[in-house]
N, C-alpha and C positions, 0 to 999 in steps of 0.2 A: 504494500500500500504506500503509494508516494506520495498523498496527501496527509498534511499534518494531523495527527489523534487531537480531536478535541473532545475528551469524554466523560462520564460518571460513575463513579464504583457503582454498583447496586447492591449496599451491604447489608445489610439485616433481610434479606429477602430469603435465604438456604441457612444462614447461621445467626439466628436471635441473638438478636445486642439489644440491650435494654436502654441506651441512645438511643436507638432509633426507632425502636417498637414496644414503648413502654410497656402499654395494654396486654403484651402477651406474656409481662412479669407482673402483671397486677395481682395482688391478695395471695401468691404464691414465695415471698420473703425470695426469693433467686434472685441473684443478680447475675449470673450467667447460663449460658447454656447449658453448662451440665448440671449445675445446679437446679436446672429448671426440668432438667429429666430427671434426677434426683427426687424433687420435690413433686412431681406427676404420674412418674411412673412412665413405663411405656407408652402404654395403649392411651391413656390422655395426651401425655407429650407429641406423641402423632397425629394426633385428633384434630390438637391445635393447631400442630406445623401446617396440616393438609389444607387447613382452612386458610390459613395464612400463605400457604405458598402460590393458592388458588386466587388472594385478594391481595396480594401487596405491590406487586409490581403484572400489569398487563399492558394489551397493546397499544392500548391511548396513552401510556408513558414515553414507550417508544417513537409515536408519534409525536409528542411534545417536543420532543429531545427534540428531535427531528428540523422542527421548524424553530429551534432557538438558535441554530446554527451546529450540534453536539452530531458525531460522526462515528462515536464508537463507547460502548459500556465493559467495564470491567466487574467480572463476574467470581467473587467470592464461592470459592464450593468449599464443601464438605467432605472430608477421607469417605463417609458413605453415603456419596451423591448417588450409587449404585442400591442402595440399600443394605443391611447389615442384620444379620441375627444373633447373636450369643447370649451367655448364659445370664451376663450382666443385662444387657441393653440393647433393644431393640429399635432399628433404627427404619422408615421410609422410604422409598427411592423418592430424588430429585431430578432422578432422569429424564422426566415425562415433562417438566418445566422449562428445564433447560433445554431440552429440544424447543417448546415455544419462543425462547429468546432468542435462537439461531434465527426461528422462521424469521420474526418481527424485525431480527436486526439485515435480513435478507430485503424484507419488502419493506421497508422505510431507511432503506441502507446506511446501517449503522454495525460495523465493527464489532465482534467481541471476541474479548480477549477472556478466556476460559484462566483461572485464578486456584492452584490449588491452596486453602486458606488453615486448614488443620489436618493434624496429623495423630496417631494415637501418641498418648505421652506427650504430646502437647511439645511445641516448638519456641514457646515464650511471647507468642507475639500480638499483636493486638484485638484480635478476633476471638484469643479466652482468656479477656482482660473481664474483671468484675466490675471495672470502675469506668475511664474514658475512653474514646475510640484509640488513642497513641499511650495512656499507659500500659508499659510490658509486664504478663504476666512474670512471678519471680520464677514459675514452672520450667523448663525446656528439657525433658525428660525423654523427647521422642527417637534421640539416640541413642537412649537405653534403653527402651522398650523392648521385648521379643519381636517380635512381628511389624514392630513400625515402619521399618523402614520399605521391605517386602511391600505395604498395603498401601504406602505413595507410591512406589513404582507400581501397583496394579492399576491403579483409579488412572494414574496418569497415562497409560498406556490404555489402558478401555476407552477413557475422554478423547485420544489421538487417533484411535482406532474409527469411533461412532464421529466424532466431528471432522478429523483431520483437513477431508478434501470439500466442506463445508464453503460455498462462495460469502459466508456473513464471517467467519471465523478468522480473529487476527493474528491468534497465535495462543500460544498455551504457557503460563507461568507456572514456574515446576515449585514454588513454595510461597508464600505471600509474602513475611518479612521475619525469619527465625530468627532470633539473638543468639550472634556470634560470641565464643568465645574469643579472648582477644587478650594480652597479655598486659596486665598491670602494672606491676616492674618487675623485678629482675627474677621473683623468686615465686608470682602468681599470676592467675589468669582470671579471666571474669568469670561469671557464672552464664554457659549456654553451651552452646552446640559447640565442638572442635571442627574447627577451622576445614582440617582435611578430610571430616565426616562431609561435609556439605560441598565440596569437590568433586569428592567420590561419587556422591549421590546424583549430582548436577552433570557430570560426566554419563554417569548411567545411565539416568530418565535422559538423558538427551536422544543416543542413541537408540532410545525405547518409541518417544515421543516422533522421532523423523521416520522414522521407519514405516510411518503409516501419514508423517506429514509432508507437505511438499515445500521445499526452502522459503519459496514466498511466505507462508506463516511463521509469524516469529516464534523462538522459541527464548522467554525472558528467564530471569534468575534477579534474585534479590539482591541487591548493594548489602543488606543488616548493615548499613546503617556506617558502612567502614567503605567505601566506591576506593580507594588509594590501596588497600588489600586484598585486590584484582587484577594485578597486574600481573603478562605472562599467561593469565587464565583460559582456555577454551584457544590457544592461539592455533592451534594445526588447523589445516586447507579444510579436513573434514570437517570441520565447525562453524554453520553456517546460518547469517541474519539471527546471531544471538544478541540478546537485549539487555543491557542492565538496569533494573527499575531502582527509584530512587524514593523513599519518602520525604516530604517536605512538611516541617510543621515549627511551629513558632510562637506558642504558649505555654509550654511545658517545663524546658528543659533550662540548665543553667545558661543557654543561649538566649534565651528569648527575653525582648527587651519591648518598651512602650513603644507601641505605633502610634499613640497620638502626638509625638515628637517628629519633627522631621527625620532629626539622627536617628532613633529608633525604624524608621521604617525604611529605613535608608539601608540600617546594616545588616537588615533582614533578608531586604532583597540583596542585599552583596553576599549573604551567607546563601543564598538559594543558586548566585551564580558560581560562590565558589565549590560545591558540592559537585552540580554540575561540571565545571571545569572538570577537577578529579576523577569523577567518571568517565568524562570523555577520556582521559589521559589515559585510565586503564586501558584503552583499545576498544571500547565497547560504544555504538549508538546507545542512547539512555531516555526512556522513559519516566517521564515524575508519576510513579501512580499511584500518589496518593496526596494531597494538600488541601487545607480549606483558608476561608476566611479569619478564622479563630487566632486571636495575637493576644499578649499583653495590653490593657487598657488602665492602668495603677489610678487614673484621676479619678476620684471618688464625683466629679461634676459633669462625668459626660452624661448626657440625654440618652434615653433608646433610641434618638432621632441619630444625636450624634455617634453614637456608635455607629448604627447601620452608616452611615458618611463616609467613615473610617474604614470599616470594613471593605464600604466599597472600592475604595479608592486603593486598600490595602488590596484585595482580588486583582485589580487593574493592574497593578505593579506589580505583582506575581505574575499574572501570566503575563508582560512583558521580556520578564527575566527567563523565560522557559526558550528563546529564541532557538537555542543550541541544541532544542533536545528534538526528537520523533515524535514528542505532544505530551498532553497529560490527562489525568484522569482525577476531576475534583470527587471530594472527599463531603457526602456522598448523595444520590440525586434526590431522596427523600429520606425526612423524617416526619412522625407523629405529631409531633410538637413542632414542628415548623422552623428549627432552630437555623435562624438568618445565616451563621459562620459557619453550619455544614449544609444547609440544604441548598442543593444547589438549582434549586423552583425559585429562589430566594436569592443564592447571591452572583447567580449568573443571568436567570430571567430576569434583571431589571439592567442590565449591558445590553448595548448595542448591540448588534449581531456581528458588525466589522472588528470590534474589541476582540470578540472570543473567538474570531476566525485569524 
């Protein structure tokens, strides 16, 4: 695809985050998804998803997307988008949905990029967080799991199999964002995944994933958050239109500073370009898929008027900085609550059409 990705996560639609779909954690105390099978049981917990997966996102969204100027959705799945039975926990297919989102993203053409987002054992990352969309669980467990690894390469390879030569499909992300281990100083390492577990794995599912796909689909893999500890990676001839996705966020972390300062929204966007930069440098095209509206705001006197202002103007200046990259993927196209800095009905439907093209 040689048009630039202008697109939307569609999160909470296959994996419950209580951001985005409060209602389906209400009067049940979960605040995540396993919590909330936990708290349900099976045969409820599926009761609800089916209803849910039936009414959260259809094809008048796609349609929307459509005419705001948006050309492609990034699609969070679940280790059993196939469906799952054991002794613990019984799990739905999401097959029958995600086939609809090929159709819709076929006939109102729009891009998707197939997202594998959990793993058994859990990978750390923001999809079985309890709390915000960007804080990391403390979990990442899914390299020492028996069978974890096995059950990404299956899903990943059925998705490549059933979609591969799909004409709506952009490509397939072999992990969403696992937290790397990464070395502290001299004598420790952080707490996640090892470095050359998720190498190996990324090496693997590649050769699993092309095999039924054809080079034009990308095949992406995760920055975790380090794009400068890429380098040298996937570099042989057989390694082909691989992608590096990058997450962008600027509320959270010991980086994030007040956008209602100029300086503040200044070094925001310089830290969005220097990310960027590093990524490219790895040898890799790079995708942002994943950023919102959401900043630092410390004035206790802004307005809800003046935030949205801010906000907007802050979007604007984001995607200006994304120049460098193959597109991005805001963060995320609805929520329940209509929250201005991720919903992007809200802070991309009130931009011109020429801004987000």
């Amino acid at each position: 695809m040689d048009e630039k990705i202008r697109g939307v996560n569609l999160s909470g639609w296959f994996i419950p985050e209580p951001w985005v779909s409060p209602s389906l954690f209400a009067a049940t105390g979960a605040s995540s998804d396993a919590e909330l099978h936990d708290v349900l049981g099976s045969a409820a917990y599926n009761e609800r998803l089916r209803h849910h997966y039936e009414t959260f996102i259809g094809e008048g969204d796609f349609h929307r997307m459509s005419l705001i100027g948006l050309n492609a959705v990034r699609l969070p799945i679940p280790w059993h988008a196939f469906g799952s039975q054991g002794d613990a926990a019984t799990f739905i297919p999401a097959i029958d949905y995600i086939d609809r989102a090929i159709e819709w993203g076929e006939k109102y053409d729009i891009k998707v990029l197939l997202d594998l987002a959990t793993v058994p054992g859990g990978q750390g990352d923001s999809n079985e967080s309890t709390t915000t969309p960007t804080t990391p669980n403390s979990t990442a467990d899914w390299h020492s799991s028996v069978n974890g690894r096995h059950v990404a390469l299956e899903v990943l390879e059925k998705l490549a199999a059933r979609y591969g030569k799909a004409e709506s499909l952009y490509g397939i992300e072999l992990l969403d964002s696992p937290v790397m281990s990464v070395r502290k100083n001299l004598f420790s390492m952080t707490e996640g995944i090892p470095s050359h577990y998720l190498r190996n794995f990324y090496r693997d599912a590649y050769e699993l994933v092309r095999a039924h796909m054809p080079v034009e689909k990308a095949v992406v893999f995760s920055a975790s958050a380090h794009p400068e500890m890429w380098k040298h990676f996937m570099r042989g001839s057989r390694y082909e239109n691989v992608v590096m996705d990058v997450h962008l966020y600027h509320y959270y972390d010991e980086f994030a500073q007040d956008i209602t300062s100029p300086r503040g929204l200044s070094s925001a966007v310089a830290r969005n370009r220097k990310v960027i930069r590093e990524a490219r440098s790895a040898g890799f095209p790079v995708l942002v898929g994943e950023w919102s509206g959401a900043a630092v705001m410390s004035s206790a006197s802004v307005t809800p008027e003046g935030r949205a202002a801010y906000e907007r103007v802050f979007v604007s200046n984001q995607l200006a900085s994304f120049a460098d990259t193959r597109g991005w993927f805001f963060q995320t196209w609805k929520t329940e609550k209509r929250n201005a800095a991720w919903d992007a009905r809200l802070a991309l439907g009130t931009l011109e059409r020429a801004m987000i093209e």
